[in-house]
Each structure stands twice: as C-alpha cells, then as structure tokens.
N, C-alpha and C positions, 0 to 999 in steps of 0.2 A: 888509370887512376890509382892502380896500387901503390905506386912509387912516393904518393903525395903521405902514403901509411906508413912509410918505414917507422917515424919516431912515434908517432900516435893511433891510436883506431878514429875508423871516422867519427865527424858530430852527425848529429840525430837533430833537424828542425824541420818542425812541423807546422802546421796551421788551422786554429780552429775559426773556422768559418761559417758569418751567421750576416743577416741580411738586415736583420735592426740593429739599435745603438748599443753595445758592448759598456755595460754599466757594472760589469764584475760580478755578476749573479753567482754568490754563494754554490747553489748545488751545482752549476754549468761549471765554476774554478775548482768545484771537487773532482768530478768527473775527469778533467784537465790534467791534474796535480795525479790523481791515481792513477790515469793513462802513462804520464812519464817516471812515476816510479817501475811501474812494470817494465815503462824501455828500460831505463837504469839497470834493474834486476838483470837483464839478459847478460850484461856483460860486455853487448859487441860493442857498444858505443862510448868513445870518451866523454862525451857531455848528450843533453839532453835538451832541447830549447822547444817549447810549445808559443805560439803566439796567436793568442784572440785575435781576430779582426771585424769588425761590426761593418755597418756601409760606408760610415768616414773615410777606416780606412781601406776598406779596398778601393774608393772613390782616390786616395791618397796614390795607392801602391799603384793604382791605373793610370794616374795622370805623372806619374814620375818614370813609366816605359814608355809614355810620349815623348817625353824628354833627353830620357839617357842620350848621352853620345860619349863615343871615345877618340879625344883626336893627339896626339902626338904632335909637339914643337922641340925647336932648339933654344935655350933658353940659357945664356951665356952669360949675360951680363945681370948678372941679379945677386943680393945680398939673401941670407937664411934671418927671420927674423925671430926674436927672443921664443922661448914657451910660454903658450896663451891656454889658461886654462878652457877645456871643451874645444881648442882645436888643435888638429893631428900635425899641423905645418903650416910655414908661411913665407912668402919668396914676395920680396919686392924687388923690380928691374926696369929695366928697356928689353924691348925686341927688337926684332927686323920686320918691315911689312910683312915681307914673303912669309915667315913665320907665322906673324900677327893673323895673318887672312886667311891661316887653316883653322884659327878656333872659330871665325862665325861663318863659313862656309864650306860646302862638300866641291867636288871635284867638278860638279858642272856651274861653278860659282853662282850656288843658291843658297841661300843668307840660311843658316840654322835658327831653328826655334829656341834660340837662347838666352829670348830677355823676358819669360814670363814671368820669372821671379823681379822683376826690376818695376818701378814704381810709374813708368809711362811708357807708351813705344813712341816710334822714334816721330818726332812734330813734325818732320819735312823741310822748309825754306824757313824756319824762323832767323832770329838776329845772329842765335851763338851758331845754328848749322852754317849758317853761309859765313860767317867768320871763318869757320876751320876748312871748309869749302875754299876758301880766297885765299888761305895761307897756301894749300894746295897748287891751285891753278896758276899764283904767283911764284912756285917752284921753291916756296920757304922749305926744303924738306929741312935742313938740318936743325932749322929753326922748332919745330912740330913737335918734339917731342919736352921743349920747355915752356910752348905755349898750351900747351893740352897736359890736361889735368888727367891722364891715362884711362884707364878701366881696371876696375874689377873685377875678377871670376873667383866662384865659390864653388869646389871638386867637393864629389862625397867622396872621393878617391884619386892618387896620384901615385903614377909610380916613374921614379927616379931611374936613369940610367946613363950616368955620366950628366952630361949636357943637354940630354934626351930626356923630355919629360911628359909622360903619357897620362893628361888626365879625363876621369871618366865623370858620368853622371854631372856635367857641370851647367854653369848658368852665368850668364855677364849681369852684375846686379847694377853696376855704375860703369856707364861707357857706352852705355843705347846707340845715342846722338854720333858719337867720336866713330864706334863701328858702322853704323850705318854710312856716316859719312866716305869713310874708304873702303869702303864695297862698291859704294858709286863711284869713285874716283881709281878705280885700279887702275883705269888704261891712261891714264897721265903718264907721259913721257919721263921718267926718270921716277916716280914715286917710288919704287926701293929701294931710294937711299931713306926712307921717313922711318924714323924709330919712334915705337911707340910703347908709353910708360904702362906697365901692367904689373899688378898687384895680384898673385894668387893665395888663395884662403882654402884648405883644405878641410871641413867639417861636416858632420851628418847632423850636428843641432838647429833643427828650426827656427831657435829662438837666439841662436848670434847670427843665424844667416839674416833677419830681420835686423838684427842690430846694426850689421856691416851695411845695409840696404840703407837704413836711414842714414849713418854718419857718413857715406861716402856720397848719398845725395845731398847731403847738407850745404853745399854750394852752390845752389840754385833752391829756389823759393820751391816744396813742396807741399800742394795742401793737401785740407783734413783728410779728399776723398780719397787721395791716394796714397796717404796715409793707411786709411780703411781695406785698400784692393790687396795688402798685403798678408790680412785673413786668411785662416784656414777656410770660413763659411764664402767668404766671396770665393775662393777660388772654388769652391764646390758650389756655388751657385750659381758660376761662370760656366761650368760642365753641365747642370742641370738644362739650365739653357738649351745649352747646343744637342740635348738628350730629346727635348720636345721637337717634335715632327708633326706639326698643324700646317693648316693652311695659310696661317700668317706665322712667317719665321721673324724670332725676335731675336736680338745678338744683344748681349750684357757685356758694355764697354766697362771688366775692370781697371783695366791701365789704359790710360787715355789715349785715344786716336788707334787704337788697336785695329782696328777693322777700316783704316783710311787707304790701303793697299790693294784691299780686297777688292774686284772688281763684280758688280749687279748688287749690292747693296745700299742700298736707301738710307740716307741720315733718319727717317722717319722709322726704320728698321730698329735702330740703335738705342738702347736703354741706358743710359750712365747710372755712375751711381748717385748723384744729387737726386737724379728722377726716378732712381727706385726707392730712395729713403721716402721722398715724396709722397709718393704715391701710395706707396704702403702704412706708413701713417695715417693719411688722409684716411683710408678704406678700413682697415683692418685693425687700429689705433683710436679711430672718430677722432682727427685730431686735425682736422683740413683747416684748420683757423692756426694753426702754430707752423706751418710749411713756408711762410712767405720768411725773405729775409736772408744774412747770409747763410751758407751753406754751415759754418762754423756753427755756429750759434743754433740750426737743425739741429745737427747731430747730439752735440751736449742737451738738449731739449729731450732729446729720445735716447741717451744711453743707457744702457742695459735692459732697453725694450724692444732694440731690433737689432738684426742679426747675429740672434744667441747661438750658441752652438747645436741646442736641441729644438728648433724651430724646423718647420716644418719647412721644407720649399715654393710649394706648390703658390701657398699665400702670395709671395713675392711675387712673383711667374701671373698670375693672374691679375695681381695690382698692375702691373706693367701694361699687361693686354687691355687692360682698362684704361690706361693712359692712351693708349697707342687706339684706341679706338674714339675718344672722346676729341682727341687732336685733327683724327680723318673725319670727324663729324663735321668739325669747324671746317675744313677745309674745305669742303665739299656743300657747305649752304647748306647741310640737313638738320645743324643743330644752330641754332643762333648764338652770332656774336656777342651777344649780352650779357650770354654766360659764361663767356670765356675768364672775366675776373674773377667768377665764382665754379672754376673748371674741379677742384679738389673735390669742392662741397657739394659740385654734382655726383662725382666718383662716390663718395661716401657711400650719396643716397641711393646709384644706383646698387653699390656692394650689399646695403639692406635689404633692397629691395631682393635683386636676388638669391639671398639668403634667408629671406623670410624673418629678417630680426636675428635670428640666434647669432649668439657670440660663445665662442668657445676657443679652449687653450690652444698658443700654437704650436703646440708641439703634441697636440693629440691627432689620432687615426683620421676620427670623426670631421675634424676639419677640413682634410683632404678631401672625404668624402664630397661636400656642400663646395668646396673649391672645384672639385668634377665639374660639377652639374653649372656653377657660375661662368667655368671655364667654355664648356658648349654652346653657353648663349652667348656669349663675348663671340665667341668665333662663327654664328650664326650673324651675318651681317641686320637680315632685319629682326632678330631678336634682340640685339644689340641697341640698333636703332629705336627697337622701340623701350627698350627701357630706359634709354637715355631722354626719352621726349617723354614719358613718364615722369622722371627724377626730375624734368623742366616745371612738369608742371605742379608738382608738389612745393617745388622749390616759391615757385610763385604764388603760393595759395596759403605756404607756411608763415607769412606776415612778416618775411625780413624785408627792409628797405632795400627795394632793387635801383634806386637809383645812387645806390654809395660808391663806393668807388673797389673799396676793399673790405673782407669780410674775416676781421683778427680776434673776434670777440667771443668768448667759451663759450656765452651765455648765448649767443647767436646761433653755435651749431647744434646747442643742445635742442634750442627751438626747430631745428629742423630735423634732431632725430625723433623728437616727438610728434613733430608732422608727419614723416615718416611709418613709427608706431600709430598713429590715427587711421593711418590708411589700410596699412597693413590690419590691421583689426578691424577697420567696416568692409576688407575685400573676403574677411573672413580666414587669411593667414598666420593670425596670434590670439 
C-alpha cells in the first residue's frame, strides 16, 4: 500500500455510527468535529473525513453491498457525450451480444441482480417482450439493434482502458424487458451477430439516477405506483419486509411482478403498493372511505401523510397483515361475504379495536410498541378471527346501511369510529 503514498499521506475516513435517525444533534457534531481536529493535529493524515450514519443509512450502505458488481466489456463503437453537470461520464453506443451478456450475468449464465433500481421487473409474455422475442427467433439480428430502444446502466464508477471498460457498483435502470429477453434467447443459433444500443451514465447522485430512470422510461406508459417504488422509504420498506420472520411471510412488490420468478410464493403472499397505500390509510389514517377509486387520485388524497421519511415501519408491515388476514377470512367462509364491500372499514375497526382507541404520531417509539402487541394477534389466527367477527359485529350494530353497495362517505366512517369508542368504553378500555 505504500507505493499508492509516494505523492500524498493517507486519508483518514471514518464513521460515526448510531442506530436512530441522524438529525445533526449539536453536541453528537461537536464530539465529531473535535474528534477530527485532533486526527488533523497528528499530522499523519492528508485529509480527514468523519461520516454520520443513522439506520437510513446503514439500511442504504447494506443494500447497495447486495448490489455492487464489477464486470468488464469491450466497448468499441461508442461516442463520449458532452459534460453533464453531477455526472463524472457518458458513452452512448452499440455492443456485441457477447459483450452485452456479461453485464447482466455471471459465468454460470444467472441473470445479476441488476434491475432494482429500474421502475418494474421484467412482465414475462407481454406484447413488446414477444416483439423482440420474434425479431429474435426470425433471425432479424442485424435488424435488433434499430428496432430496440437499447438500455441503460448507471456506474458509481468506471474505469477506462483503451476499449476495455470496467464498471463497478452498477444497475440497468432502462432495458429490464430488452435484457431479460436475451438471456432467454442466448442459444439462438447465430444471435452474436445482435448488437445492442447501450447508454452508459457514470454517477453517485441519487437524485439524476432517478431522473435518468424516469426519462429513459418515458416510452412506455409508467404509473403513479411505480413512480413511488423509486423511494428511498419504499426501498427501505421493501428490506423491512424481508427483515420480518413470522409465521405468515409477506413479500412487498416494489417493482411490479418482482417476485413472479420466485418459486413457492403465493400471490396472496404479495403486498403491492396500491394495497399497502390502502390499507394503511384505511387503519392507521381512519380514511377507509377515501381508498376506492383510481390509484392516481389515492395517492394525491394522501400526500405528505404516508410514506414520510420519518415514519415508522412497523405501522405499514401490520396494515398489510391486516389485509392479508381479512382477505383469508373471506376466502375461507369464516368471515362473510357481505363485508367484503366494506373490507377497509372493517380493517379500521379491527386496528381500533386492538389498539384500544389510541392514536399517536408515526414516527413515535410508542407506536411500535401497540403495533407489537396488534402484530401478535394478527398472527394469532384465532385471535385474529376473532377480532374480525368482532369489527363484524359493531359494524352491524353501528346503524350504517348495510345494504349499500359502497361506503365513500366521511360522515359514515366517522359513525363507525364512534361505535367503535362506544364499545371500547362499555368493555371498559377508554
């Protein structure tokens, strides 16, 4: 390592590590700040770098060692494009397959994890996969690379050597479909004559890797939710997920059809994000009357009141199991189909119920706590059951017209959190 010292002394970086949200607490940055003058002082170090990190981001830094890879191509036919401020480089071109089929797979030809940054995974047989599938197997190679709209990859790093270009930490944001498609088709008789158009973006900013993610999808119809899965909080709520080890596992489909490869998974397993805006609302919101409708029109209804950056997890996580338990009610005859119009407005009532009424911030301690306890009886099947035939029967006693069809009215849910409050105070819990 000496040799790398000839012109300089080494840097000095460091990491102050803390397991809640890093808010810049004054005496914790003095602490910080007075730790690196004292490296300073020694002398031995050219520079000095200290870096907070709260659970965000070590939650950040962990999910981006699942991803690093480094793969080396030859990369020949490509133009240098202008300077773009916040990124280090840019190469538009063609490849060769042969090429092309080292960025999304390893040597026993198994697909790399390289489209979580990308705004769906790959749909399987739809209209435009079997398009490029048919250009394929009708042997259009030379044709492929002017009918295909190429891909994108976005490097935190690259490094150059000649024609040889090694990049690291990278991710295909646009070209899901296109790569998936010729991973399946490698054994096609002559497919390396197929060039294919690729666009590399070298940058560590989050917020053009997002930018490049939406313009380059912008050729295909992209909606609100996946829009949404593009989040720092979904991608950290998509990890929280896979962090719970119960009895009933739930899988949070950020990018759509994620989980359609996966084999012993249950669609009934799978939470999207429509049905966790849902759901969460309904329960944790008292908003089960404003959930019907399009997905577009949800979201705008509840901006800036779910998935904030200092919200809690767990809330979410438990709306969900609440869904996913009220759904197996239905299916199974234990709860009646009668409710199923009014399935939100049961969720509500049973989230009251087993919380005793209180409502508190979500991004306080406390909350977690009573999401524990709500979380145990969800996963308790007949504790579950029975508070669901409970919330049935309040529902029915609360004086809404059960023979409507739909239930969109404020004034409606409110009637049933005060049936709710009724109960809960003659069972002697408020």
């Amino acid at each position: 390592m000496s040799s790398y010292m000839v012109e300089r002394r080494p840097h000095c970086k460091l990491f102050y590590v803390c397991t809640g949200k890093w808010v810049g607490d004054q005496n914790l940055q003095a602490i910080i700040d007075s730790g690196k003058k004292e490296i300073e002082s020694t002398g031995l170090f050219d520079d000095a770098l200290v870096s907070p990190n709260g659970a965000n981001e070590i939650q950040k830094l962990y999910h981006e060692t699942k991803n690093k890879l480094s793969t080396t191509i030859t990369f020949v036919s490509r133009i240098t494009l202008p300077d773009i401020d916040g990124v280090k480089e840019a190469y538009l071109g063609i490849v060769p397959f042969q090429e092309f089929i080292k960025l999304i797979q390893d040597e026993n030809q198994t697909i790399h994890s390289i489209f979580d940054d990308n705004v769906r995974d790959f749909q399987g047989e739809n209209v435009v996969n079997r398009k490029i599938k048919e250009t394929l197997l009708q042997r259009k190679f030379e044709l492929f690379c002017l009918l295909n709209n190429g891909v994108t990859v976005v490097a935190s790093s690259l490094t150059p050597a000649g024609n040889r270009f090694t990049l690291r930490d990278y991710q295909v944001v646009n070209g899901c479909q296109t790569s998936n498609v010729l991973h399946e088709c490698q054994g096609i008789d002559g497919v390396e004559a197929v060039n294919v158009p690729l666009r590399i973006i070298v940058t560590e900013s989050d917020d053009i890797k997002t930018e490049i993610t939406l313009a380059t999808n912008s050729q295909t119809e992209v909606r609100t939710e996946q829009l949404e899965a593009l989040s720092a909080f979904q991608k950290r709520l998509e990890l929280y997920y896979a962090a719970e080890k119960n009895s009933i596992t739930l899988f949070y489909e950020r990018r759509s059809q994620q989980y359609n490869a996966l084999p012993g998974i249950k669609r009934t397993q799978i939470i999207t994000i429509p049905n966790q805006i849902k759901s969460f609302a309904s329960t944790f919101l008292q908003s089960p009357h404003l959930v019907s409708g399009y997905y577009g029109t949800i979201v705008n209804r509840f901006k800036g009141q779910i998935f904030a950056d200092d919200h809690k997890f767990l809330p979410y996580y438990v709306s969900a199991l609440c869904y996913f338990r009220i759904e197996q009610f239905f299916r199974s005859g234990e709860l009646s189909s009668d409710f199923k119009k009014a399935r939100f407005h049961l969720m509500m009532v049973v989230k009251l119920l087993a919380m005793r009424g209180v409502e508190l911030q979500l991004n306080s301690n406390k909350i977690e706590q009573l999401c524990e306890s709500f979380k145990k009886s969800l996963l308790n099947e007949k504790e579950a059951l029975a508070l669901f035939l409970q919330a049935s029967q309040i529902f029915e006693k609360s004086g809404l017209d059960m023979t409507k069809r739909q239930y969109k009215s404020e004034s409606e849910t409110e009637m049933l959190v005060n049936a709710v409050m009724i109960f809960l105070k003659s069972a002697g819990h408020s």
